[in-house]
C-alpha positions in Angstrom: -4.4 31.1 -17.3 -7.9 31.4 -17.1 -10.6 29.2 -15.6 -11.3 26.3 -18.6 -13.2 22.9 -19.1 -10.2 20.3 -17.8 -10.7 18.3 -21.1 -11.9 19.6 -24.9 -11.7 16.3 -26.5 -14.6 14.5 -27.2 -15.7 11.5 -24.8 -12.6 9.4 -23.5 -13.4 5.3 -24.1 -12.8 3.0 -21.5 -10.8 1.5 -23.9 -8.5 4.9 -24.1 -8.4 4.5 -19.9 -6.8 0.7 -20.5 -3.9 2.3 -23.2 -3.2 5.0 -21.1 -3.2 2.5 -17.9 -0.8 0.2 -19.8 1.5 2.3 -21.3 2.2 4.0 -17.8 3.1 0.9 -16.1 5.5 -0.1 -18.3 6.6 3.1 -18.3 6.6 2.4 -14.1 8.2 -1.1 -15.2 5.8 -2.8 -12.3 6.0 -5.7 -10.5 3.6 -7.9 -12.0 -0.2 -6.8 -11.6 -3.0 -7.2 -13.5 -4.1 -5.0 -15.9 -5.1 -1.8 -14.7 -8.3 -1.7 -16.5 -10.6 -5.1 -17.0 -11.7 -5.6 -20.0 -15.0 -5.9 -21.7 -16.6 -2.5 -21.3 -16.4 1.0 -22.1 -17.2 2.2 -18.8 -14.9 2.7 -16.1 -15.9 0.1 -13.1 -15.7 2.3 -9.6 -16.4 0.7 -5.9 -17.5 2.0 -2.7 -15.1 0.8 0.6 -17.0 2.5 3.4 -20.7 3.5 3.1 -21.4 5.8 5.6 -22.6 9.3 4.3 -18.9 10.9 3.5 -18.7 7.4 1.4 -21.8 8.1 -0.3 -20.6 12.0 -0.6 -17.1 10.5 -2.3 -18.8 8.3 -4.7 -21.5 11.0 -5.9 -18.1 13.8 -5.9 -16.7 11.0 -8.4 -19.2 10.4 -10.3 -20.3 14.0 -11.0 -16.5 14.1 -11.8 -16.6 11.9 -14.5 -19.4 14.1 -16.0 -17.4 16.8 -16.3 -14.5 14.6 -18.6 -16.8 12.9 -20.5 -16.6 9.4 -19.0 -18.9 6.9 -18.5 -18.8 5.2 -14.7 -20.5 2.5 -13.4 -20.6 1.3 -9.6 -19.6 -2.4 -9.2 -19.5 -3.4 -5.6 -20.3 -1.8 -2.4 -18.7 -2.8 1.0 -18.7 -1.7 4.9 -18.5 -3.1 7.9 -22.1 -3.8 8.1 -23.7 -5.3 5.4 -27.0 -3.3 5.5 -25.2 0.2 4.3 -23.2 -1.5 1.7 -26.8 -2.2 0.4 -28.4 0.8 1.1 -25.3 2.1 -0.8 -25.7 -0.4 -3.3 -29.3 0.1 -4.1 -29.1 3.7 -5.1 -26.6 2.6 -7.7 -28.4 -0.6 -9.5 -25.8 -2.9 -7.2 -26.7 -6.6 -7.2 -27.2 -7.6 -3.4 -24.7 -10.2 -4.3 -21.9 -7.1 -5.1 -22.5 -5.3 -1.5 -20.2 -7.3 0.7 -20.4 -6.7 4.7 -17.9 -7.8 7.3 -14.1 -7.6 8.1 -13.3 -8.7 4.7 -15.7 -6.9 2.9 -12.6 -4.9 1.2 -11.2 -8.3 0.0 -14.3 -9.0 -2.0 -14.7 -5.8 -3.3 -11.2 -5.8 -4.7 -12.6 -9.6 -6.0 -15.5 -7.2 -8.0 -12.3 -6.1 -10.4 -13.1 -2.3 -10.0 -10.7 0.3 -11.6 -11.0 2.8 -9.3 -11.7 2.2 -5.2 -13.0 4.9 -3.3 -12.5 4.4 0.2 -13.9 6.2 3.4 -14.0 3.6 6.1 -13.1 4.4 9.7 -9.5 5.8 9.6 -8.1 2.9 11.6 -8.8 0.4 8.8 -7.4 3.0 5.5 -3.8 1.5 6.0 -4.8 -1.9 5.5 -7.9 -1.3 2.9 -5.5 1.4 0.8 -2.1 -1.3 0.6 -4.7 -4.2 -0.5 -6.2 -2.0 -3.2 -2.5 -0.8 -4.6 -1.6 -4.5 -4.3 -4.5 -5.2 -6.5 -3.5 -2.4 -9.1 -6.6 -0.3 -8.5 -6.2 3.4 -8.7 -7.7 4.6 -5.2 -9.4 7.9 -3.7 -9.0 7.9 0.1 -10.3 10.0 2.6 -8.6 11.5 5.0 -6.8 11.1 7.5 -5.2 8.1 6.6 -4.1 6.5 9.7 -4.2 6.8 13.8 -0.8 5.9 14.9 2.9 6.0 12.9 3.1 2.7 12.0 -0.5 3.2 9.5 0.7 6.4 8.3 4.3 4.6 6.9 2.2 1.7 5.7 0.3 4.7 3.3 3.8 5.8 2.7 5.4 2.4 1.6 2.0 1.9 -0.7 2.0 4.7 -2.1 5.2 4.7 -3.3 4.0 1.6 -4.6 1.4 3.1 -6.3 4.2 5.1 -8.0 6.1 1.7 -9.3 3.0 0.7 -11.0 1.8 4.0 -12.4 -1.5 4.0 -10.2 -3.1 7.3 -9.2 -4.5 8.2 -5.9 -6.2 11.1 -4.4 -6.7 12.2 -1.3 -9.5 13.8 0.7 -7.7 16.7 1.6 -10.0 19.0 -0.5 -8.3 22.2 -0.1 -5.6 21.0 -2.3 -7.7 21.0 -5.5 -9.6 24.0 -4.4 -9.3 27.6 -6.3 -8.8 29.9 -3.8 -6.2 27.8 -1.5 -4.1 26.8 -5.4 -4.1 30.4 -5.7 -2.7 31.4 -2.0 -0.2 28.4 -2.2 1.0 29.7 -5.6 1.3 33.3 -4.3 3.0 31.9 -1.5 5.7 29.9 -3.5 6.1 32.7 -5.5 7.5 35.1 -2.4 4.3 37.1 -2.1 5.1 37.1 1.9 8.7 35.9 1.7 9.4 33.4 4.0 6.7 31.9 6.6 7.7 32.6 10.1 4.6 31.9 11.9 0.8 31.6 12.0 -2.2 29.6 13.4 -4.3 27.0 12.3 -7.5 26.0 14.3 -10.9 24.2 13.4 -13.1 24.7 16.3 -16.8 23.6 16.5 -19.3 21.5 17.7 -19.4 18.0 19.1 -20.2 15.4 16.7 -23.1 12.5 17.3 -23.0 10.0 19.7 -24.2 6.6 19.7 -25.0 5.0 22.9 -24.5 1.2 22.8 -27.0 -1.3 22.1 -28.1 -3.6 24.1 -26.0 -6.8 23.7 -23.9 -4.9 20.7 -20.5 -6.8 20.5 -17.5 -4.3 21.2 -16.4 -4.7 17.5 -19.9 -3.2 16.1 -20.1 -0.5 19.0 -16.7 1.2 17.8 -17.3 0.9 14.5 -20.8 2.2 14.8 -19.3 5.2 17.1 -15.7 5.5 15.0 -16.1 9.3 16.4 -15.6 8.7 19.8 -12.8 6.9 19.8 -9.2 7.6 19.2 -8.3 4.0 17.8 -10.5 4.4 15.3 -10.6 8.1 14.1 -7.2 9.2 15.8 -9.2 11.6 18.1 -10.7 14.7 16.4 -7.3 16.3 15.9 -6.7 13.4 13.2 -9.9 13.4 12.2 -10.8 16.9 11.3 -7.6 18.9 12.3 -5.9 17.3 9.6 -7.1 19.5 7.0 -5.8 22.5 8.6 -2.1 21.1 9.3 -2.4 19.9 6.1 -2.3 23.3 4.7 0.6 25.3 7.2 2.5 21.6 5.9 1.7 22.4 2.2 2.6 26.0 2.4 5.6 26.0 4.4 6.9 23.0 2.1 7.4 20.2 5.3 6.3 18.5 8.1 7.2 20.7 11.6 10.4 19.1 13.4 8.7 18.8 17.1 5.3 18.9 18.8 4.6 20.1 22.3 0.7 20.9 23.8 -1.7 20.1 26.2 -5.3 19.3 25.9 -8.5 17.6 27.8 -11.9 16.2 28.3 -15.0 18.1 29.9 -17.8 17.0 28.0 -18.0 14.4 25.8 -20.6 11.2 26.4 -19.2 8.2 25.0 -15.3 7.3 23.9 -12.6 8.1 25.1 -11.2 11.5 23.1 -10.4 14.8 24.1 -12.5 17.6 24.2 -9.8 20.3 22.7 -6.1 20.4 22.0 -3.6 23.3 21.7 -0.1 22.7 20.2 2.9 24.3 19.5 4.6 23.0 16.0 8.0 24.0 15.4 8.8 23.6 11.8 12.5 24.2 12.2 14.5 28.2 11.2 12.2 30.2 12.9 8.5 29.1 12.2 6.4 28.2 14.6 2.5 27.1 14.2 -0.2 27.5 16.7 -2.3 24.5 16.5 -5.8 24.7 17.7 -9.0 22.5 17.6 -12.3 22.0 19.8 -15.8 20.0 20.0 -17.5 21.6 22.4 -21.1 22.9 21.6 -22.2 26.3 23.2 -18.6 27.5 22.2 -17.7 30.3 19.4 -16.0 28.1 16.8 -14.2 28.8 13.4 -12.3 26.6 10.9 -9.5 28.7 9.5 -5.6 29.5 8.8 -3.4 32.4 9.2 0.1 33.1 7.8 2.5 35.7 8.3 6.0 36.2 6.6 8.4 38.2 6.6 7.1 40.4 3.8 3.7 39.9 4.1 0.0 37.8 5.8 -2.8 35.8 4.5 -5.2 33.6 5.3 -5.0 30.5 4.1 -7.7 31.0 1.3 -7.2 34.3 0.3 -7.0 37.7 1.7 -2.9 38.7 0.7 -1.3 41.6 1.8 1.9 42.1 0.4 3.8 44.5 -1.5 4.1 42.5 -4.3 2.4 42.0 -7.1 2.2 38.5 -8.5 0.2 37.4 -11.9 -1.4 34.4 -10.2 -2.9 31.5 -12.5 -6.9 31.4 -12.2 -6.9 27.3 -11.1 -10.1 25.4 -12.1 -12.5 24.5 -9.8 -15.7 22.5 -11.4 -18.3 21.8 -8.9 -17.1 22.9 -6.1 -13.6 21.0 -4.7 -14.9 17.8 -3.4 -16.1 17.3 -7.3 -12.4 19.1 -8.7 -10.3 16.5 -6.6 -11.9 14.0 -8.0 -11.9 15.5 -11.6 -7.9 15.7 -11.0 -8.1 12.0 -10.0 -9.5 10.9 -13.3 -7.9 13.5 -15.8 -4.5 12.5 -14.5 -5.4 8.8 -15.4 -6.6 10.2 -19.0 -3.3 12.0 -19.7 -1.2 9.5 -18.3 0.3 11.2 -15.5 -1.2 9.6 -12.1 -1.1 11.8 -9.5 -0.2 10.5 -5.9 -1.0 12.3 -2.6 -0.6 9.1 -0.8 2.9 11.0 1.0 1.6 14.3 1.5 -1.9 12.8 3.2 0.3 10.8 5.4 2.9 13.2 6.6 -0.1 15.6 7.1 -2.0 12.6 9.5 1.8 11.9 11.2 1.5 15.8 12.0 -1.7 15.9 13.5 -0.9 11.9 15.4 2.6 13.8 16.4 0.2 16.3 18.0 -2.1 13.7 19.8 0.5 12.3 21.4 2.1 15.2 22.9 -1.1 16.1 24.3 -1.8 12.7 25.4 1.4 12.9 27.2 2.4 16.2 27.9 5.6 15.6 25.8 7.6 17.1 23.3 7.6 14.8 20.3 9.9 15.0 17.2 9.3 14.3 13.9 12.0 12.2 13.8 10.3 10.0 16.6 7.9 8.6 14.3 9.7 8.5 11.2 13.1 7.5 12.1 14.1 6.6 15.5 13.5 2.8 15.4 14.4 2.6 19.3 11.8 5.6 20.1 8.9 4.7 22.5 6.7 6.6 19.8 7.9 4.9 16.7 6.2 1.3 16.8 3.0 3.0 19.1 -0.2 1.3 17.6 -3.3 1.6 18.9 -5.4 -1.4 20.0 -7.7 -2.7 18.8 -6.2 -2.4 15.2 -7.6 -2.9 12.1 -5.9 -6.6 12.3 -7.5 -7.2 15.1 -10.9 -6.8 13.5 -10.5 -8.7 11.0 -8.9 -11.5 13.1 -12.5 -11.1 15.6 -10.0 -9.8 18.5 -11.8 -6.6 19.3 -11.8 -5.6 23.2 -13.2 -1.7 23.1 -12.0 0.4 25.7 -14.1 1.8 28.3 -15.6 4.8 27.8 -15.1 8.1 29.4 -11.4 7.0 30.4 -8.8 9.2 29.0 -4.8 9.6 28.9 -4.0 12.2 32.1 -0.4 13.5 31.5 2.2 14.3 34.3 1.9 13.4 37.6 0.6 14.7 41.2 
């Protein structure tokens, strides 16, 4: 197999998107939804749901991936939190002022605009809520990752995204290495026995502290959190969630599961503003022998590196290349067009051209429950299973949401937390 254009047809027509759409969700047989496509145009309608800079990245990834498949996008609405970005946003894509909604229902009026395709970046505490409205709605959806901050957000992603597969609706995830060459490759080797079976191996992104944002003067707590989502664990799931994710999400994709228990330690030396930790180490157990060292950091002045390491019983890699093993395996060459933030969002589209959606709305979430499972077990200085968050209904983990939730936004109930105040596990 050998590195080709995704598509060699000529330009796909809007119209082609709305048979494809159609014929999958009957296929699906939906619940009752609007049609996937709105009519009128040839050009597939796209909106922005979070406007911050990895927003803007998303929207330019998707619209670059359009390029590449021959489709004509145009961007319909813009919406965040504070109405300003979605206009910044808004202006360098010809958005009527009257299309860049701001507020805690900014999403609802977005979804109003009749897009076909949401991309959605906003603070990870809100994607639960934002990502079930847009399924509802029978948009298809790009999210980025993670996808929640506590267990009951990351089964809400599960529940809509097996939603999404009722009514034939794609959805992407930003967990980039998943469409990227070199990581397709490894997992393929991998799956293929080039080390035999994974029995351990360590996964770490270590680096720098992110930006700050002091608080204004007279700033309402709801703006201040949302303004400095980095610093606080109810809105990005601490940096374990927020960055780690991607790491865990590959030692999940290449062992083929989720680990069975969680057990680490971590703390808080430096940070200004929130109420995160500063570094976590944790020990997954993934059940029959494998075990995962988990390791992340944002501490400046420290060496740093963002990596993954396998071993197996017949064999190591890293987790984008580098193989040893005595076997030789003919290994597809994957494509990979403009780098893999553009390629994920080139599988996005060309699933919805073939009729085949693709939905990473599981794997996102089990790989966010990972790295929560891992919070928490830092936070506390317990072990914490799997089935904690998943299925033990009468689990003090299970129903665990953090406050103020996304709800709570919307409803005008925001209280933030004070800042420099973390969890302390054990006692004196």
């Amino acid at each position: 197999m050998n590195n080709k254009t995704i598509r060699k047809t000529g330009e796909v027509s809007r119209r082609d998107f709305i048979k494809t759409s159609a014929a999958v969700s009957l296929a699906a047989m939906a619940a009752p939804t609007n049609r996937i496509w709105a009519a009128g145009t040839e050009k597939i309608r796209v909106a922005l749901l979070g406007c911050g800079g990895r927003g803007r990245g998303a929207l330019s990834n998707c619209l670059d991936a359009a390029k590449h498949l021959n489709l004509t996008m145009e961007v319909v609405a813009t919406a965040d939190w504070f109405k300003g970005k979605a206009e910044e946003a808004g202006k360098d894509h010809n958005v009527p002022s009257e299309r860049c909604f701001g507020g805690p229902d900014s999403y609802k009026k977005l979804l109003e605009a009749n897009p076909d395709v949401v991309v959605t970046a906003t603070p990870p505490n809100f994607r639960p809520v934002h990502f079930e409205a847009a399924i509802k709605a029978g948009k298809h959806v790009f999210m980025e990752k993670p996808v929640a901050v506590d267990p009951p957000g990351a089964r809400k992603v599960i529940e809509a995204g097996e939603l999404a597969k009722q009514k034939g609706l794609a959805v992407v995830a930003g967990t980039q290495r998943r469409h990227q060459q070199s990581y397709r490759r490894t997992q393929y080797a991998i799956e293929h026995g080039a080390i035999g079976k994974i029995v351990g191996g360590c996964v770490w992104w270590c680096g720098g502290a992110l930006w700050y944002q002091k608080r204004k003067e007279n700033e309402s707590d709801a703006d201040y959190m949302v303004r400095n989502w980095v610093s606080f664990a109810e809105m990005s799931g601490d940096h374990i969630v927020e960055q780690h994710v991607h790491n865990l999400d590959i030692a999940n994709w290449y062992i083929g599961h989720p680990p069975v228990t969680a057990l680490g330690f971590g703390g808080r030396a430096r940070r200004k503003t929130g109420n995160q930790f500063d570094f976590h180490s944790i020990d997954f157990d993934y059940g029959d022998g494998c075990r995962i060292h988990s390791m992340c950091r944002q501490i400046n002045g420290t060496d740093g590196d963002v990596r993954e390491f396998f071993a197996g019983t017949e064999g190591i890699t890293w987790g984008d290349g580098g193989t040893k093993s005595q076997k030789t395996i003919d290994i597809p060459d994957f494509p990979e067009q403009g780098g893999a933030y553009c390629q994920e969002h080139i599988d996005l589209l060309d699933s919805i051209v073939k009729g085949k959606p693709l939905n990473e709305a599981r794997n996102v979430a089990e790989s966010t429950l990972t790295a929560i499972m891992g919070r928490i077990s830092t936070y506390t200085g317990k072990l914490i299973r799997w089935s904690d968050l998943t299925e033990k209904k009468d689990s003090q983990w299970y129903n665990l949401t953090l406050k103020p939730s996304a709800e709570d936004f919307e409803k005008g109930e925001v209280k933030a937390p004070p800042d420099d105040v973390v969890p302390v596990p054990g006692k004196d």
